[in-house]
N, C-alpha and C positions, 0 to 999 in steps of 0.2 A: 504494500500500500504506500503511495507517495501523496504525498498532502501541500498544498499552495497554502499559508497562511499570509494574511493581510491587515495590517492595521489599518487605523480608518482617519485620526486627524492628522491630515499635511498628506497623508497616502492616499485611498482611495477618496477621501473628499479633502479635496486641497488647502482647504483652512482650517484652523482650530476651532473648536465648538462652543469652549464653555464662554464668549464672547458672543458668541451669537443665543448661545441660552439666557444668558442676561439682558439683554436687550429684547427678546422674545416674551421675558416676565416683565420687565418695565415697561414694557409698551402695550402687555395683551390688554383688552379689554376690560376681565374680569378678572383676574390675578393680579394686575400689575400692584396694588395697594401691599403686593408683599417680599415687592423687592427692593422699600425700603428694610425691612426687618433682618431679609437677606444682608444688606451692604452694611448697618449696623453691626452685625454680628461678624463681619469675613474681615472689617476694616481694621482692627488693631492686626491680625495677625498679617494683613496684606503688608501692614507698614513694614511691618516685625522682619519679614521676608525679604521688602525692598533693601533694606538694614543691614541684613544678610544674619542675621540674628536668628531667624528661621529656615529651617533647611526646605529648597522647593518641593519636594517630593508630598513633604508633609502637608504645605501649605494646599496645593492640590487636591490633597486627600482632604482637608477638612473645609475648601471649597465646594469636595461636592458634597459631603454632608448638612453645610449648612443649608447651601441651594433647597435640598430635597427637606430640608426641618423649616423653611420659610413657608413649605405648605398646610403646616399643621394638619388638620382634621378634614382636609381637601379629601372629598369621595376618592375612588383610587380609578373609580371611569373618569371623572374629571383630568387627574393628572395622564393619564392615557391619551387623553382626547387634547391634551396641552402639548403635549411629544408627539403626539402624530399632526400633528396641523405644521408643528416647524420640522419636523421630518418631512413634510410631501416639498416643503420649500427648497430643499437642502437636498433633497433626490434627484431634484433638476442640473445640478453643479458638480455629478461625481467628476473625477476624473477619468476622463476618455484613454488616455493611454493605460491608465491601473485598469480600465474594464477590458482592454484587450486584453491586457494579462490573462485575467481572470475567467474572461470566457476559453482562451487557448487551453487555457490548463482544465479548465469542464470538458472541452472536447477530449483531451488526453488522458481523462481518466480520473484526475489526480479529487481528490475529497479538499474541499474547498473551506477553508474557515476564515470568519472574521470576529480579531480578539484586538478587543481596545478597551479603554478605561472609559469611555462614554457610556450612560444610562443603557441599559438594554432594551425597554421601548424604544429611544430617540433610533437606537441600532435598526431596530425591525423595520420601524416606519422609513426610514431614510432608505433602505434597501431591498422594501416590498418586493421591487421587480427585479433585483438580483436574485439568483440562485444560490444560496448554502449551504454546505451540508450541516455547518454549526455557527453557530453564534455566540463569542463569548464578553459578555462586556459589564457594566456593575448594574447590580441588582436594585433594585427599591425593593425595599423589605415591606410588604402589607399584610394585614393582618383585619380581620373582618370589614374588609373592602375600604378599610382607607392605612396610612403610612401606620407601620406597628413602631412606636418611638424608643422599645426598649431592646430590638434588634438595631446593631450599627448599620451604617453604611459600608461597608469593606470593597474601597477601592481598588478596581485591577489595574496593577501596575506591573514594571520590571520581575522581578521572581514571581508575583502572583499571575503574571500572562503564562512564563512557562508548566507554573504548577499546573492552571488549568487545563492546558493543552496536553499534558501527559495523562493529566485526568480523565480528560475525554477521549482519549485516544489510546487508553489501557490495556482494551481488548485487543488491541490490532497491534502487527509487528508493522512497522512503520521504517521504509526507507529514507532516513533521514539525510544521507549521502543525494539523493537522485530527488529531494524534495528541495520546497522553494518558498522563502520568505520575503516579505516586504515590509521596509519601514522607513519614517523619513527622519527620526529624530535618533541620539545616541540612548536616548531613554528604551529603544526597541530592542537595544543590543543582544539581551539574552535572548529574545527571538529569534534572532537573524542567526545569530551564532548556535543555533539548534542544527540547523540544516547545510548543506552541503551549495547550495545557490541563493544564496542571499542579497538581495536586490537592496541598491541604497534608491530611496525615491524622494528626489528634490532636498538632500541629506542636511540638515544644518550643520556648522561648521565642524564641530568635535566628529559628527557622524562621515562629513566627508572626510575627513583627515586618515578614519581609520578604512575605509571604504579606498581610497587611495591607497593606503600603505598594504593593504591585502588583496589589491587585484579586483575587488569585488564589482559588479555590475551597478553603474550609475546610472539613473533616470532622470537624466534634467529637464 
């Protein structure tokens, strides 16, 4: 079994997300009254970050937790229907060279994932009319149909992409050699470094350096 894994912000959709989630809640109609409570709560550690006083990884992780705690008691069809309306938006913008990829590698066989640290609704709805075989991305925790608040948020990042991909991929002997990764930031690294053809896509700096120094496949 060979498998094409794909991250999703800067890779298959060419901008980062959680700027355009924010502005998606400041601006919706009926939400937006709580994305003050959001910027409230995310502001000292955003400072704390700029400062360099907080480590980024961290700071990420507890931007998406507050985002999804600025809903409180929001129905969980509501936040559904809030991630799919800026997913159909966002569905129009993938990237056309990552979808070649992706379709090539569908016709070849290969089991197709998409593992990023965005919402796992925001994932589905943005990629309705893609084909997956999986999808791995962070959870919203619910709990009698709205956010359960004493389950965390557990952001997927750097080791937590690998775990899950081993995860899901337990039952199968997986040619890792003859498979193929893609990612645009150095944040992807433990992905990329799984498999045997590792694509740098649009790399930021660190990412191209090492993408350079290893031969590996650039997509500019």
């Amino acid at each position: 079994m060979k498998v094409a894994i794909f991250d999703f912000d800067g890779t298959l959709y060419p901008e980062e997300t959680f700027s355009l989630m924010m502005k998606h809640l400041k601006t919706h109609p009926i939400h937006n009254n709580k994305y003050r409570r959001f910027i409230r709560r995310i502001l000292p550690v955003y400072i704390a970050y700029k400062l360099k006083l907080y480590p980024e990884q961290k700071m990420k992780e507890y931007s998406m937790r507050s985002y999804i705690s600025a809903f409180g008691q929001t129905p969980e069809t509501d936040i559904r229907d809030f991630f799919s309306k800026l997913g159909s938006e966002m569905s129009q913008k993938l990237s056309e060279q990552v979808l070649q990829r992706l379709h090539q590698h569908r016709n070849d066989g290969y089991y197709i994932m998409l593992v990023s640290g965005a919402f796992e609704p925001l994932l589905h709805s943005v990629t309705k009319d893609v084909s997956f075989n999986c999808i791995i991305g962070t959870s919203i925790p619910f709990k009698n149909k709205e956010i359960d608040k004493e389950t965390p948020v557990i952001h997927i990042h750097g080791e937590r992409k690998t775990a899950n991909i081993y995860a899901q991929l337990a039952n199968n002997e997986v040619d890792w050699e003859n498979s193929y990764a893609y990612g645009d930031s150095y944040s992807d690294l433990n992905v990329l470094e799984l498999v045997g053809n590792p694509v740098a896509v649009k790399p930021d700096p660190r990412l191209m350096q090492i993408a350079t120094d290893r031969k590996w496949e650039i997509i500019s």
